[in-house]
Residue, then its C-alpha position, 0 to 999 in steps of 0.5 A: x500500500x502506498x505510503x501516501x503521507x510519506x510522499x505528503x512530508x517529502x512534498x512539503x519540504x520541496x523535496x524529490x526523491x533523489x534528495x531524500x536518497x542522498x540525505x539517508x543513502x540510499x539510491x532513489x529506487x530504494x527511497x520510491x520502493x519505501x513510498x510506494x510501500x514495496x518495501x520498509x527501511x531498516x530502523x537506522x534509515x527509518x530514523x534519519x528519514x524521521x529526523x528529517x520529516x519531523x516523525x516518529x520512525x515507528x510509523x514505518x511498522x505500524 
């Protein structure tokens, strides 16, 4: 299931993809396979994008 309010705090902050990717290194099919829910960051990364966003890391894995 898409990670719709992931792609709403990225859109926010004026943000694409591949900024996002670079701040948590990561390439940005990683970073889309995380928006588009294929896949869920490791906790370390789950943490960096929170930092950035604003969020609990938690949210990842609800």
């Amino acid at each position: 299931m898409k990670r719709e309010w992931l792609i709403a705090f990225r859109k926010a902050k004026g943000l694409s993809q591949n900024d996002v990717s670079n701040a948590v290194n990561v390439s940005q099919t990683t970073y889309a396979a995380w928006e588009l829910g294929l896949r869920r960051p490791r906790v370390d990364k789950a943490k960096k994008l929170a930092k950035i966003f604003g969020f609990d890391w938690a949210k990842f894995y609800e």
